[in-house]
C-alpha positions, -999 to 999 in steps of 0.1 A, spaced: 119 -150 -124 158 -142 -131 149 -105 -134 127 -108 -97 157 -123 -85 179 -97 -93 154 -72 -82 154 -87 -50 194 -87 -49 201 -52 -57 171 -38 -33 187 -63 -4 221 -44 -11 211 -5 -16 184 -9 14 207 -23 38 235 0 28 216 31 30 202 22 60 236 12 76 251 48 69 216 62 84 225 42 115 257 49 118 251 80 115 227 82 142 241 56 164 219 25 166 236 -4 173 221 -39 174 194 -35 152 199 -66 127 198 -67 88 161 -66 83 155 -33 109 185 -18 94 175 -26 57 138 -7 69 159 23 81 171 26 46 135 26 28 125 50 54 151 73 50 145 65 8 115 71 11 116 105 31 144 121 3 125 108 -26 91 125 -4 112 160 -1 125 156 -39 87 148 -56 80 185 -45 108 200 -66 115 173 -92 108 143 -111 116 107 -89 140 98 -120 167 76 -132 194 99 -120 177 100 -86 176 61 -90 215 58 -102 223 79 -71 203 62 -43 219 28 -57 259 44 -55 246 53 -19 235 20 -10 266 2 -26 291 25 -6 272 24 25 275 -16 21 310 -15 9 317 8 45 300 -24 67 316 -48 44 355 -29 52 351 -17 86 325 -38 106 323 -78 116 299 -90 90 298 -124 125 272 -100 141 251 -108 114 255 -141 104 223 -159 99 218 -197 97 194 -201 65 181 -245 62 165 -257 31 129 -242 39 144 -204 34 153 -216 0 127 -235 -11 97 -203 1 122 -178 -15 117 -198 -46 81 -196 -40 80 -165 -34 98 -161 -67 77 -181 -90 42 -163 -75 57 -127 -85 60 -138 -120 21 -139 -124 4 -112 -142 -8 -85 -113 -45 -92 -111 -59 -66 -84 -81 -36 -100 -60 -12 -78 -23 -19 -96 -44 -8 -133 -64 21 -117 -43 34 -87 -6 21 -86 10 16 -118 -2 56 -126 9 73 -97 41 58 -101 42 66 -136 32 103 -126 62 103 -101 88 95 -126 82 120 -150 69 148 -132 68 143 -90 43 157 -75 17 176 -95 -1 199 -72 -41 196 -76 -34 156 -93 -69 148 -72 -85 172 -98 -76 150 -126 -88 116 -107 -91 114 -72 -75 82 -62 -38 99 -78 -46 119 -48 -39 93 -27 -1 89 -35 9 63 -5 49 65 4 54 31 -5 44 44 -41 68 74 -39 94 50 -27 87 24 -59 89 47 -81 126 58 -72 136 24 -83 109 15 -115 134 27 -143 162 2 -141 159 -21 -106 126 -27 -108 109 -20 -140 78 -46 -136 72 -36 -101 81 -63 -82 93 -45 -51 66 -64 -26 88 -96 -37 119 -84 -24 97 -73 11 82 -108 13 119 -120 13 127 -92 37 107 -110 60 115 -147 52 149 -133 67 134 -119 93 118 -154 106 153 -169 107 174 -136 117 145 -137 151 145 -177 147 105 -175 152 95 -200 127 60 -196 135 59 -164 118 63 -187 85 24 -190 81 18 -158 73 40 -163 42 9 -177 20 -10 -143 28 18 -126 14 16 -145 -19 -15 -127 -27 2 -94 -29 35 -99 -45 22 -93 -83 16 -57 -78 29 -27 -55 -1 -34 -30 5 -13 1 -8 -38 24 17 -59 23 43 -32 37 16 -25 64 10 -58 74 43 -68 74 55 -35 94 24 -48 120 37 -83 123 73 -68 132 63 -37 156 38 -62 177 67 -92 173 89 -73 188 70 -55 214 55 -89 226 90 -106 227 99 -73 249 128 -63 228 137 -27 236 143 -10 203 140 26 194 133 20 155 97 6 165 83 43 163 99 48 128 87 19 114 48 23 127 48 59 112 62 46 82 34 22 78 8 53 83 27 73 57 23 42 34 -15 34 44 -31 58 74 -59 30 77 -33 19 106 -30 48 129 -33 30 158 -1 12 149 25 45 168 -2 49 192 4 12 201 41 17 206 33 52 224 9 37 249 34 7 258 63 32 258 44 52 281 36 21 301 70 12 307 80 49 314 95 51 285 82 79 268 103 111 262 100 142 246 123 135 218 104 107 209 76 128 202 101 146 173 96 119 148 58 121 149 57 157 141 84 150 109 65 126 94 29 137 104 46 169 85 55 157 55 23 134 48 -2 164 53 18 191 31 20 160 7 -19 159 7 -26 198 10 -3 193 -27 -19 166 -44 -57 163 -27 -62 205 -9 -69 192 25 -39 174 50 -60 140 55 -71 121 22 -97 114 13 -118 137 42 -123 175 37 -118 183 70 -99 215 82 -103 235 51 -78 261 43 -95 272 11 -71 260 -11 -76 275 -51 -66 237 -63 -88 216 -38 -117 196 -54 -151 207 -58 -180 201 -34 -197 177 -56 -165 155 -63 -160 152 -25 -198 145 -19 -197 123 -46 -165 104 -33 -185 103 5 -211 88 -11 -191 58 -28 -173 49 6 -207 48 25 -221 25 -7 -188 5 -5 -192 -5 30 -224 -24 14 -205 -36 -12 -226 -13 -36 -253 -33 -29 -274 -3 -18 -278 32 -31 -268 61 -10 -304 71 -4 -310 39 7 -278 38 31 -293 73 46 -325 56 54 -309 30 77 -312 35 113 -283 17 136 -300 -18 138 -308 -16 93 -267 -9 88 -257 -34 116 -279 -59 97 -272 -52 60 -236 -50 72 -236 -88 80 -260 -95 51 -246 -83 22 -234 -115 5 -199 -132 3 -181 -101 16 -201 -103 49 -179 -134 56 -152 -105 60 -172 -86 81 -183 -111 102 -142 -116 102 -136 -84 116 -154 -91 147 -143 -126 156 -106 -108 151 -116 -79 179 -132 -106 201 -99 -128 196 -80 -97 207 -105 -89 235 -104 -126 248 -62 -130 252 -66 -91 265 -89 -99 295 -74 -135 296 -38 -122 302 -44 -89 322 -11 -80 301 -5 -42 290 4 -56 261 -34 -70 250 -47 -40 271 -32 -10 249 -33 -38 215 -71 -39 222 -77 -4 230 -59 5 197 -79 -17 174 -113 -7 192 -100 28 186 -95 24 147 -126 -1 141 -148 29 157 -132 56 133 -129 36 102 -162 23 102 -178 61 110 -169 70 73 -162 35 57 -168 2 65 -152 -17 39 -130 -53 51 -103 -43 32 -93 -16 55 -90 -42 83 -70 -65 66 -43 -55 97 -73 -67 119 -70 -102 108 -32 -105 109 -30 -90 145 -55 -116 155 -38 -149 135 -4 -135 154 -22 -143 184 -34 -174 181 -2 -184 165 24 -172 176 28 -207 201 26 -228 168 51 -254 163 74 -249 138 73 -281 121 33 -271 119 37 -240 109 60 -252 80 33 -281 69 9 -253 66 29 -227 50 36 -253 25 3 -266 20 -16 -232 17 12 -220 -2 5 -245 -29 -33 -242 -28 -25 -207 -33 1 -215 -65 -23 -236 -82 -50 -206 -84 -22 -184 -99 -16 -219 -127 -53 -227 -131 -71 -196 -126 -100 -203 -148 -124 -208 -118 -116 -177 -105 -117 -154 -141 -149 -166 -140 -168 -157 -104 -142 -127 -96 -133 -94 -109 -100 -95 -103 -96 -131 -124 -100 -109 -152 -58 -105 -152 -48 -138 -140 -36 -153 -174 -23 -189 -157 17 -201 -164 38 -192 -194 72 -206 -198 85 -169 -204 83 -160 -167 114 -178 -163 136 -149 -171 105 -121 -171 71 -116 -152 39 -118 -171 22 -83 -178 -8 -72 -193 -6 -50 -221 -12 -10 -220 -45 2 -247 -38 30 -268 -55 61 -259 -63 91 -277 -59 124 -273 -82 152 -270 -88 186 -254 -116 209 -235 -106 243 -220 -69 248 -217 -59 205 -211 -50 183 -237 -55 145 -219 -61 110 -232 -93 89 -225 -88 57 -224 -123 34 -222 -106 13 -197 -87 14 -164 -49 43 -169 -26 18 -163 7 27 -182 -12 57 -201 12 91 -199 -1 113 -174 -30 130 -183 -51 104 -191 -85 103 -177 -106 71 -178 -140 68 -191 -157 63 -154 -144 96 -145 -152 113 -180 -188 102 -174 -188 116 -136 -175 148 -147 -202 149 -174 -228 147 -146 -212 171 -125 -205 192 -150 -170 204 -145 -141 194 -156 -99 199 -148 -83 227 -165 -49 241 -159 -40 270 -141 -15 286 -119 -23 272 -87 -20 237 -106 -51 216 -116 -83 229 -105 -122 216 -115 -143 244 -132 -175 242 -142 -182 235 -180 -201 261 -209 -228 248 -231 -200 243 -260 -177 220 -234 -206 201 -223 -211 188 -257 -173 183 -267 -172 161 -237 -204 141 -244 -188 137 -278 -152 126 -265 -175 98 -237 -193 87 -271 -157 82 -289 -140 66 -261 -169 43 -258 -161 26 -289 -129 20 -285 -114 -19 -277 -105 -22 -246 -81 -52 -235 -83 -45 -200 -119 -53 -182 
């Protein structure tokens, strides 16, 4: 917990500072600790984005973006009045920091942090962007900028990944810089995501603020960034700019120059994509410029497939999916098992959003419930799964309560958060009826001064065509990039192809009678290796 803590210091400082020379720099005034601290990730974020294509996100990068932050902190510290923002913090901002504290040190227990997020920031450090990455494993094609932002700061600031801590914190000081204390309820929700480097949490954080604001009617130019930030870390919330656009544009707001920011970071998120994945939106091969490193046909059919089947919760086979007609997938949709609950979910939270809409008669619900109908139609087109409406839910509970008391809203904050707590201390229910369980280990005295991790398996190392790769039998996790895990070993096997270097970066060619049988003997090696992680 000592080394979250001083995680959560350090980013608090370089954030802030960096994003005080940023706003200096381009004149915004009033914007408060937390918006200017978000103007420093972004701008982070952007350099470290620019810098992947050219070089490795390392320690040098990291001991330069911390000098900035210091001086830029050092120049409010010396030359403006530190009054203007001067928050009053009571007893409850210490006692959830400390909460938020103590349910960081758990082990990270989401399948995503072992398969998806620990690797690509692994891959970032040592090398930046590798161009044809989604040829090796497609979900290191996904590369999310809050990833590419982590990984500027994993070498000596944040080593065990913590950052979503010092965000949680972020926006405990947002509740009191805004004094909305109802905003406190959403605190437990957060708790679920501060083990790993989830990109929800940024996303449903940068929701709450944008539609916070907005709804109090504070005029502020930084909205725009900050909703095109949380695209660039998860696109699953487009509608978030269009949002702020629309009730721009309904105020007579909207001018050109507005429009610039779209264009720089629409820019830099599809030539990020054409690099890694071959096509500007991931994961959809849509406008195809015939790229010499994009992925093969049957890797992008195959990954099609697996979104329609996870709508289902696998439940059903493609075939069977592709015999439903519009009343079957409405049905099965609903009846899939526990995870219909979330689906059900998703349509009380547009039918909340409908009712205060047509209640109101405000352009505030109007455009908020245009938006969300907008996004439910498009995401659930290619894939239905809950998970990508998580922003759903939280627009919906902002709704309902953002009248709550505060002295209600700090009773249940408390309440859930300890409900929440005692899963993370007693999580043997849990190992037992979820996946995810798997990693939750309970409490060890030695997250006092370190966070609980789960150790890396060894892989080895073996070679068809031109790469040399590891195979590990379970998920990457800390593995040196390239490792390839036995799930995709065995897909490629089917497939027959397989990633080989080139000059146009990693590409997928299609494998001879001699590679089909080295890889069938590397998938029979790696399957009898021990692996610690399920």
């Amino acid at each position: 917990m000592l080394s979250i803590l001083l995680t959560i210091f350090v980013l608090l400082v370089v954030n802030f500072g960096t994003g005080f020379i940023i706003s200096h720099i381009f004149r915004v005034r009033n914007a408060g600790f937390v918006l200017i601290s978000f103007v420093g990730m972004i701008g982070i974020a952007l350099l470290e984005t620019v810098l992947a294509f050219f070089f490795p996100l390392n320690f040098v990068l990291e001991i330069a973006l911390v000098a900035l932050g210091v001086l830029g902190a050092g120049w409010f510290w010396k030359t403006e009045k530190s009054a203007q923002f001067k928050i009053n913090f009571d007893f409850w901002f210490y006692f959830f920091l400390g909460v938020i504290i103590l349910a960081t040190s758990f082990s990270p227990y989401l399948f995503d942090h072992y398969s998806y997020y620990v690797p690509t920031i692994s891959y970032l450090r040592d090398f930046g962007f590798v161009k044809g990455i989604s040829n090796l494993d497609l979900l290191l094609g996904q590369c999310s900028f809050w990833h590419i932002y982590q990984a500027g700061f994993s070498h000596i600031i944040d080593p065990f990944l913590k950052i979503n801590a010092y965000l949680s914190v972020l926006f405990l000081i947002y509740i009191y810089e805004k004094k909305q204390l109802f905003l406190f309820i959403f605190l437990p929700i957060f708790l679920l995501f501060v083990q790993q480097p989830s990109p929800d949490l940024p996303i449903l954080i940068l929701c709450l603020i944008v539609i916070n604001e907005i709804s109090a009617e504070r005029e502020n130019k930084l909205l725009l960034y900050l909703s095109l930030f949380a695209v660039c870390v998860k696109p699953v919330v487009f509608w978030l700019p269009l949002f702020v656009i629309l009730n721009n544009f309904g105020q007579k707001k909207i001018i050109f120059k507005s429009i610039i920011p779209v264009f720089i970071f629409g820019f830099l998120v599809i030539m990020k994509n054409l690099w890694l994945f071959g096509f500007p939106i991931f994961p959809v091969a849509v406008f195809d410029f015939n790229l010499p490193w994009k992925p093969s046909h049957e890797i992008l059919s195959y990954s099609s497939q697996i979104g329609q089947m996870k709508s289902y919760d696998m439940k059903y086979s493609y075939q069977q999916i592709s015999g439903f007609n519009i009343f079957d997938k409405i049905f099965h949709w609903f009846t899939i098992g526990f995870k219909s609950v979330f689906n059900v979910g998703i349509i009380i939270s547009l039918s909340i959003v409908g009712f205060f809409a047509f209640s109101k008669k405000s352009r505030f619900y109007y455009f908020l419930f245009i938006c969300l109908i907008i996004k439910f139609i498009l995401i659930v087109s290619f894939s239905a799964q809950y998970r990508f409406f998580l922003d759903v839910y939280i627009v919906a509970m902002f709704l309902l309560f953002k009248n709550l008391s505060a002295s209600k809203s700090i009773f249940a904050t408390l309440l859930l958060s300890i409900i929440i707590l005692m899963m993370f201390i007693f999580p043997v229910s849990f190992k037992n009826k979820f996946h995810s369980g798997s990693w939750m280990f309970g409490f060890h005295w030695s997250q006092f001064y370190k966070p609980k991790e789960v150790a890396s398996e060894k892989a080895q190392w073996f070679q068809i065509g031109n790469l040399k790769f590891k195979a590990t039998k379970g998920l990457i996790y800390k593995n040196s990039f390239p490792t390839i895990s036995l799930y995709w070993l065995k897909i490629y096997q089917y497939y027959q192809i397989f990633p080989q270097l080139s000059d146009a970066g990693l590409i997928q060619k299609n494998l001879n009678e001699g590679e089909i049988k080295e890889l069938k003997k590397i998938i029979s090696q790696t399957e009898k290796q021990h692996s610690q992680i399920p």
